[in-house]
Each structure stands twice: as structure tokens, then as C-alpha cells.
C-alpha positions as CSV (number, residue, x, y, z in Angstrom):
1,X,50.0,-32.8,-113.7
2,X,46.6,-33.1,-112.5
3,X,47.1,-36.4,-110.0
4,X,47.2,-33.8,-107.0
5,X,43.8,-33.1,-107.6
6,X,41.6,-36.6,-106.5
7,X,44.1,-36.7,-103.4
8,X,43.0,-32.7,-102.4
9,X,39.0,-33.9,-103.6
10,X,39.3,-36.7,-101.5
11,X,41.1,-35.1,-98.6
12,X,38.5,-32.3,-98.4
13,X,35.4,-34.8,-98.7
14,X,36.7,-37.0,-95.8
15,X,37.0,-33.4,-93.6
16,X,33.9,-32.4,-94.5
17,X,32.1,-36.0,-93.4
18,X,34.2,-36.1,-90.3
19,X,33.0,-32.4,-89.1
20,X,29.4,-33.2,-90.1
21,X,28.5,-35.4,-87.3
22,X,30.3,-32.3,-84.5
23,X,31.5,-29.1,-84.0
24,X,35.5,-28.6,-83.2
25,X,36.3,-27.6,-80.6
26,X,38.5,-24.8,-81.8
27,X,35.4,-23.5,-83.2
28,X,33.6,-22.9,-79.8
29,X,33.5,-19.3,-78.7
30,X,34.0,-18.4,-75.0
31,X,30.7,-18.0,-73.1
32,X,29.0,-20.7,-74.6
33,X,27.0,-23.2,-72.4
34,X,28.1,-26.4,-71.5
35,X,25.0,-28.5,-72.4
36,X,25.0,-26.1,-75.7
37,X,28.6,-27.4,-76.5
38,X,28.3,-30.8,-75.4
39,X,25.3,-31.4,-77.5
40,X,27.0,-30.2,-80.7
41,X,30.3,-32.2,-79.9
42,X,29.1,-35.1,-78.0
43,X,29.9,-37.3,-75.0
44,X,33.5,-36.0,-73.8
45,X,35.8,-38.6,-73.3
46,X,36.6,-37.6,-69.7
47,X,35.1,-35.0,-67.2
48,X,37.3,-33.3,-64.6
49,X,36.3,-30.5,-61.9
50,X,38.4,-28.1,-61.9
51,X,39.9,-26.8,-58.2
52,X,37.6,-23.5,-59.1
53,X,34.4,-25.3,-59.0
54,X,34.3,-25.5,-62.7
55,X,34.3,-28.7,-65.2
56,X,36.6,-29.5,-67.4
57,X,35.6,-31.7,-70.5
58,X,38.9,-34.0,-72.1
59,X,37.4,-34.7,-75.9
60,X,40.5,-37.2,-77.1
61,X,40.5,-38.5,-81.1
62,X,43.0,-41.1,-79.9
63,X,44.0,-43.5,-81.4
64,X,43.5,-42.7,-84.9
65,X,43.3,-38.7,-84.3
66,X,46.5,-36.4,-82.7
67,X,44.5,-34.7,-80.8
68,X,43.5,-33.9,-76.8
69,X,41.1,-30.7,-76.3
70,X,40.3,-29.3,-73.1
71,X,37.4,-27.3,-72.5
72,X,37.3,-25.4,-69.6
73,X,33.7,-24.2,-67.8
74,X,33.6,-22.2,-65.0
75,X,31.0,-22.9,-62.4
76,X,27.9,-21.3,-63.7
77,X,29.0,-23.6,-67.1
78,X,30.1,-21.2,-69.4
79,X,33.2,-22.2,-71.9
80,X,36.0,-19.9,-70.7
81,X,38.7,-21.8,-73.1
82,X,39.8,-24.6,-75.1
83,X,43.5,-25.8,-75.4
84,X,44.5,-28.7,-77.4
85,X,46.9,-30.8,-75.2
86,X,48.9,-33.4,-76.9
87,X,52.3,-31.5,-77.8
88,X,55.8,-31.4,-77.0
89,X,55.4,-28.6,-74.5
90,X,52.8,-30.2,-72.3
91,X,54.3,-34.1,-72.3
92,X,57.6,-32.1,-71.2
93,X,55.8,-30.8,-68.6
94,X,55.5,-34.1,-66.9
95,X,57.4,-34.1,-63.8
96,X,59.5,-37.6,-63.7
97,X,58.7,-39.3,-60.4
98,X,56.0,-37.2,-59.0
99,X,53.3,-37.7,-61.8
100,X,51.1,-40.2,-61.8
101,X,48.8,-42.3,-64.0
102,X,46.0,-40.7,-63.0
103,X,47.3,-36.8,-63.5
104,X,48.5,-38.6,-66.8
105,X,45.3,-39.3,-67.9
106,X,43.7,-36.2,-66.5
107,X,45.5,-33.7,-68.7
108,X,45.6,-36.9,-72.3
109,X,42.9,-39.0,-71.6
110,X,43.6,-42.7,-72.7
111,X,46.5,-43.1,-74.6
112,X,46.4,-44.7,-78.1
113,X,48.5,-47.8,-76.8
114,X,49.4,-49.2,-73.9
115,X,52.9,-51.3,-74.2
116,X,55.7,-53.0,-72.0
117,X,58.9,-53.9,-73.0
118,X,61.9,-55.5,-71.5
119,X,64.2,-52.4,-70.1
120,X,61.5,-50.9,-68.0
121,X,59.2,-52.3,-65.3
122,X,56.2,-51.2,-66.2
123,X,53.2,-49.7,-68.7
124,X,54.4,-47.3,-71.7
125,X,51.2,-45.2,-72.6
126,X,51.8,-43.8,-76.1
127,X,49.9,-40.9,-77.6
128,X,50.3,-39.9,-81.1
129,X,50.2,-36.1,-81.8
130,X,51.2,-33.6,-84.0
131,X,54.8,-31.9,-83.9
132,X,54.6,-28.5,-86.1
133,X,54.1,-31.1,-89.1
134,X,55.8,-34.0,-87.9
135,X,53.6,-37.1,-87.1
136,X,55.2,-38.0,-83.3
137,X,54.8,-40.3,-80.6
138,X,55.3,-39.4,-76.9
139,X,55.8,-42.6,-75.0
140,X,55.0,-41.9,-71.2
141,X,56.8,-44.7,-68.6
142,X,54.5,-45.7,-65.6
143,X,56.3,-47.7,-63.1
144,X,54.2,-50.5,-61.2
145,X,53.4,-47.7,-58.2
146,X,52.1,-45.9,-61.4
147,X,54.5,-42.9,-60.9
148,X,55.6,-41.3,-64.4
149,X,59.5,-42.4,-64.5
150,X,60.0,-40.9,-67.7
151,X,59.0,-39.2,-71.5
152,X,60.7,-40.7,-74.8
153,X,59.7,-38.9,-77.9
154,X,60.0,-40.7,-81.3
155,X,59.1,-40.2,-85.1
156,X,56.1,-42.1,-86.4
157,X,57.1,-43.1,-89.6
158,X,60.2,-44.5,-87.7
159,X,57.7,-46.2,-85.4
160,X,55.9,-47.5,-88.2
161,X,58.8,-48.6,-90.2
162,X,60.1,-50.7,-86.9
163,X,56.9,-52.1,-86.7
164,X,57.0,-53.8,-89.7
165,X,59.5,-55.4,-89.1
């Protein structure tokens, strides 16, 4: 009757350890300063100026995590928002034949894997993410001109099931 308990103990100790050593990102509160923010979360993984004169900071938990935040500074580097990127909606968004691995990993940051396989010529970057509460995988095709071809969605315990095979 009790067995649920250790699992929720354990659960809420490894949260609190893995928030110790940063802030999230959800947490951040608009007008905060850049050099406030990135001391408290760390080294983003990717920085991108934005067509505004702002900066835009990628901080990705891939591979283990399901997560892609973007933080967004204007130009006197100020935190106007933060989005978390890796979902349905935004790997849909990816416009078959006119994407590119570099707008790929703009708006994900490096993908958790990086795979080829004998029907398509060419990489398959695969993020994991979060689908309401469904672990998923978005598998992004890159041709060899590295021009997005196309967006295959699976389940991850199906994924990881195949795997084991």
C-alpha cells in the first residue's frame, strides 16, 4: 500500500538535486538581464541573434532531457520570453524542402541522435520530447544538400522496445 511512497521520495530528491545546480528557465521573469540569467542557468547550448538586434539563448537537455528552451533578449539584454520548443506543433512547423540543417538546429539545438538508415539518403536527427504525457520521438530527415525532406513522429517505448531487439 505504501510502495508508491520511496518511488515519489526518490522522484522528488532527484528534482530537487537536478534544480540545485540552475534555475529553469520557466522560472525566469521578463526583464531580467542576460548576464543575471545566464549566470544562474549556465553556458546556453547555442546563441542566436535575433533579426531585431536581440540574442537568443537555445538551453537543450538533449539527450537524456525532453526539453529545448528559448530565451529571447532584446537588444539592451533584457529576457522578453522563454518558449520551450521541442513539441508537435513546432517540428510540424518544419517546411519539407525548404528547411535546412542549420534552421534545424537553430530553433532544437543538437539532436539527441543522429541516424541513417537504408530508405532515405541521408542524416535522421532525432529529438526526444514530451507529447501532453507521452514520451515521443520526432525524427527530422536531412538530405545530403542538408534540406529537411521530411518529419516522422514515433512512440518511445515503441522505439525502445525495437531497439532491443
Amino acid at each position: 500500500m505504501h510502495s508508491s511512497r520511496p518511488k515519489t521520495l526518490l522522484a522528488a530528491s532527484l528534482l530537487a538535486i537536478g534544480l540545485a545546480g540552475c534555475m529553469v528557465p520557466q522560472w525566469q521573469k521578463p526583464g531580467m538581464p542576460q548576464a543575471e540569467v545566464e549566470k544562474g542557468m549556465g553556458k546556453p547550448t547555442e546563441v542566436v541573434p535575433l533579426p531585431d538586434g536581440g540574442t537568443r539563448l537555445i538551453y537543450s537537455q538533449q539527450p537524456a532531457g525532453q526539453q529545448v528552451y528559448h530565451m529571447d533578449f532584446d537588444a539592451q539584454h533584457r529576457l522578453v520570453r522563454v518558449e520551450q520548443v521541442l513539441d508537435t506543433a513546432h517540428f510540424i512547423a518544419l517546411r519539407n524542402g525548404v528547411d535546412t540543417k542549420d534552421s534545424v538546429y537553430r530553433e532544437f539545438g543538437p539532436p539527441a541522435k543522429v541516424e541513417r538508415v537504408y530508405s532515405f539518403n541521408g542524416d535522421i536527427w532525432t529529438y526526444r520530447f514530451m507529447d501532453n504525457t507521452f514520451a515521443r520521438r520526432a525524427h527530422v530527415h536531412i538530405d545530403p544538400q542538408g534540406v529537411v525532406q521530411k518529419v516522422m513522429f514515433t512512440d518511445e517505448s515503441m522505439y525502445l522496445r525495437d531497439s532491443r531487439r
